[in-house]
C-alpha positions in Angstrom: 5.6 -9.7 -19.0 3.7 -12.0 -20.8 2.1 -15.5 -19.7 0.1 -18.3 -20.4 -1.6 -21.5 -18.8 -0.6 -24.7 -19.8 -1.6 -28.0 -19.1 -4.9 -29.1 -18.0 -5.3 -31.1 -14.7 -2.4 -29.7 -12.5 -1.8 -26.8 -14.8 1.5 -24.6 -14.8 1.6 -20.8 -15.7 4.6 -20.1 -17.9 6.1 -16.6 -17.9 7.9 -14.9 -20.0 10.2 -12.4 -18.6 12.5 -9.4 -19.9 14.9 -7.8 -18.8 14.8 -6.9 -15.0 11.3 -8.3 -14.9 10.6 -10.2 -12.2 8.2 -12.3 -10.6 8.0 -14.1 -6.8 6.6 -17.2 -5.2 6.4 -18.7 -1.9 7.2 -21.8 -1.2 8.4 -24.6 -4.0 6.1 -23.8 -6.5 8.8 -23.5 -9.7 8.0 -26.1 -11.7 11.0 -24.8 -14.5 13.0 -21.4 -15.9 15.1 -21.0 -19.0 17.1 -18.4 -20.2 18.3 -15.6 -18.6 17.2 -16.0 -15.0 18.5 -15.1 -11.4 16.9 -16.2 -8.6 17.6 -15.6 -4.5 15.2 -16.1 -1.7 14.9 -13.0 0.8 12.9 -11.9 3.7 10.4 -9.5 0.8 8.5 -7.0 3.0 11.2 -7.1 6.0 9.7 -7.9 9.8 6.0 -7.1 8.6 6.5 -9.9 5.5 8.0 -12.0 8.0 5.4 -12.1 10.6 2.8 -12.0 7.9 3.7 -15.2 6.0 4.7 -17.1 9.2 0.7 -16.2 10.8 -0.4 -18.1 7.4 1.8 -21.1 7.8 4.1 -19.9 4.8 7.9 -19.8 5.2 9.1 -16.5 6.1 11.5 -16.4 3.0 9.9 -15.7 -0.3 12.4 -16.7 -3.7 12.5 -14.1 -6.6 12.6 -14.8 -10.5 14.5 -11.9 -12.7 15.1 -11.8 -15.8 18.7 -10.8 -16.9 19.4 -8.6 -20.3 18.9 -11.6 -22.5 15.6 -12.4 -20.7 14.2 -15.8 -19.9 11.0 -18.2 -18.6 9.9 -19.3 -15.7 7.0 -21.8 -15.0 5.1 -22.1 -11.7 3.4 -25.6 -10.8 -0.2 -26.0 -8.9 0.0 -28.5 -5.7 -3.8 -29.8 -6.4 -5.5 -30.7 -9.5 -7.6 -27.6 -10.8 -6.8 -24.6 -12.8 -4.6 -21.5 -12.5 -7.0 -17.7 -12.4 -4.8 -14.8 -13.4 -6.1 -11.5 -11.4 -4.6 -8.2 -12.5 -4.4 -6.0 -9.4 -4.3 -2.1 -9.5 -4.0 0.3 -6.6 -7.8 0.6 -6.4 -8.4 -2.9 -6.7 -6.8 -5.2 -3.8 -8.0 -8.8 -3.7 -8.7 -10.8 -0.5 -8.1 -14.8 -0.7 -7.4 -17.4 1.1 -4.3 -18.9 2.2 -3.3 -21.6 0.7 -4.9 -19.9 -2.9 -1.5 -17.5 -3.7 0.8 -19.5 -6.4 2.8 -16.2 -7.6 3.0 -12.7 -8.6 4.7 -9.8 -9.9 6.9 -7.9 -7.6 5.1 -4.4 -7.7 2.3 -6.9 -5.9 2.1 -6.7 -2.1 1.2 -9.7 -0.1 -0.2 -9.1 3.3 -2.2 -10.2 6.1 -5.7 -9.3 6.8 -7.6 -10.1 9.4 -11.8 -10.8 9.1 -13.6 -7.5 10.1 -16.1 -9.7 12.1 -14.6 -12.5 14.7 -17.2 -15.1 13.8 -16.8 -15.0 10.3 -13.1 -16.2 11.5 -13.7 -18.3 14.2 -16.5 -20.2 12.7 -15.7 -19.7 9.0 -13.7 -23.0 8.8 -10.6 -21.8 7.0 -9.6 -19.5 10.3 -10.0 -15.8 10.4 -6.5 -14.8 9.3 -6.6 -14.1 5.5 -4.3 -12.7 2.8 -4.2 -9.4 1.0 -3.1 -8.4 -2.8 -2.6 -5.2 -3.1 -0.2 -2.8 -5.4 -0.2 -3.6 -8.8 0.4 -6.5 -11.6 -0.1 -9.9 -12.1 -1.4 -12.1 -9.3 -1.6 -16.0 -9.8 -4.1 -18.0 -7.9 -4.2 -22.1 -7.3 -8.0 -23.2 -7.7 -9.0 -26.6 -6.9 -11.3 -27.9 -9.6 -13.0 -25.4 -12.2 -12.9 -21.3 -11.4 -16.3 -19.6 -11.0 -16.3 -16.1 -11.1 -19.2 -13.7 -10.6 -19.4 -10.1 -10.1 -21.7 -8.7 -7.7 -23.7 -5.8 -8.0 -24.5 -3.6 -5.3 -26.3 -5.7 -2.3 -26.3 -9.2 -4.3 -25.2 -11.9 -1.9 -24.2 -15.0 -2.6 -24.3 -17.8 -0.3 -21.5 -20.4 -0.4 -19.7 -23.5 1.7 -16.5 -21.8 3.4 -14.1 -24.2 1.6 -15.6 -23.4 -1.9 -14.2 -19.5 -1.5 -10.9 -18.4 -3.1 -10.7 -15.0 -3.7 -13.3 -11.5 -3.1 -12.1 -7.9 -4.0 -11.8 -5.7 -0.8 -15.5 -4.3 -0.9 -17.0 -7.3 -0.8 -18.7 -8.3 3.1 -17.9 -11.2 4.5 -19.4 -13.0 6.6 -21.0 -16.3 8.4 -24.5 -17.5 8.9 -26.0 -20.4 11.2 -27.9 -22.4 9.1 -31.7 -22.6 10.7 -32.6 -26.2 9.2 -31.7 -29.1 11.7 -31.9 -31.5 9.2 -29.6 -29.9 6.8 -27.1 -30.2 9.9 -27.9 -33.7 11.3 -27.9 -35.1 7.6 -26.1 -33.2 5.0 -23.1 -33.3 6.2 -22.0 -29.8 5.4 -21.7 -28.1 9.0 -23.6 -25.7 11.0 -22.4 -22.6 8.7 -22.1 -21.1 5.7 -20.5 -17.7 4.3 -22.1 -14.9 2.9 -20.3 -12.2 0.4 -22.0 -9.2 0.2 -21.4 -6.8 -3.0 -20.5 -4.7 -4.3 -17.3 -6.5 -6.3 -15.8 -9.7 -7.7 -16.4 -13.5 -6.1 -13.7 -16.0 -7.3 -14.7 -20.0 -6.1 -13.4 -23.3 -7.1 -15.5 -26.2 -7.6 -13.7 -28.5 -5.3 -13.4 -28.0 -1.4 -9.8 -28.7 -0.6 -10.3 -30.3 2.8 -13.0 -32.3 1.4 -10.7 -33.4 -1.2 -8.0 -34.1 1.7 -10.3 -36.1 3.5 -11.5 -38.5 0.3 -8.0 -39.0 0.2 -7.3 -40.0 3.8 -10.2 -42.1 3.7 -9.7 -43.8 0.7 -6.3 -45.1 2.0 -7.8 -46.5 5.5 -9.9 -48.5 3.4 -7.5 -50.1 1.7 
């Protein structure tokens, strides 16, 4: 399969397919396809896919993109203004991210749910404690809001960072949640009582711009008017 971003500030990825190459997504994010292309929308990973995408407020049906023998294109569209990070995931390799980051993959890529190993890193984390998994291997496609930052983290490096700021972190990253110590920071900044940590060893994807912050701009912006 080959790929490519286009567009700049709600960016697509356009695939091109071959034959019986195919490609999955879960809810409403083809933008276009061309070509030689069969789709259908099934229950992908039976009552464990089900249950999975349903505990992350997805729909429980997933819609697949195949290429026939003449081959064809398909594009997936972004919901937020931002950029498109293309993670290639082997069977040593599974990513952790956040909901609402998955735009599309390969089929040979398994999306699952994880759970946070600690329950206050869920509970207190902002974005809930229930998580997804990429596992298996191929192409993954992730929605960032704003600009991608991605760091690699050596063994013991910890980075600290605002909950909402957090896309993606491989599997051997820790996760976790700290109480921040300064009143002030709390009574004044604005930014809540907590903040992650992530632990290496392993890669740290962010985005620049905090989707519920973004969200909220928008709501308030149109109550002033």
């Amino acid at each position: 399969m080959e790929w490519e971003i286009i567009g700049t500030i709600v960016p697509a990825v356009a695939c091109s397919l071959e034959n019986e190459e195919s490609m999955y997504t879960q809810t409403g994010s083809m933008m276009m396809y061309s070509g030689d292309i069969n789709y259908n929308t099934n229950l992908k990973g039976g009552i464990k896919g089900i249950i999975s995408r349903k505990m992350t407020g997805e729909s429980a049906f997933v819609t697949n993109y195949s290429a026939g023998r003449m081959g064809g294109n398909v594009t997936f569209a972004t919901t937020v203004p931002g950029t498109i990070k293309c993670l290639y995931i082997t069977p040593d390799k599974s990513i952790i991210c956040q909901k609402t980051a998955f735009l599309c993959a390969e089929q040979n890529v398994d999306l699952s749910v994880v759970f946070t190993k600690r329950l206050r890193a869920g509970l207190l984390g902002g974005e809930g404690f229930i998580l997804q998994k990429l596992s298996g291997e191929g192409n993954a496609f992730l929605e960032i809001a704003g600009d991608v930052l991605s760091y690699e983290l050596q063994q013991g490096d910890i980075l600290r960072v605002n909950p909402g700021n957090i896309v993606a972190f491989a599997d051997t990253v820790d996760f976790d949640i700290e109480f921040i110590k300064d009143l002030s920071t709390i009574a004044f900044g604005k930014k809540g009582m907590f903040i992650s940590t992530l632990k290496g060893p392993g890669l740290v994807v962010l985005q620049t711009q905090n989707r519920k912050q973004l969200s909220s701009s928008i709501i308030n912006d149109n109550s002033e008017q």
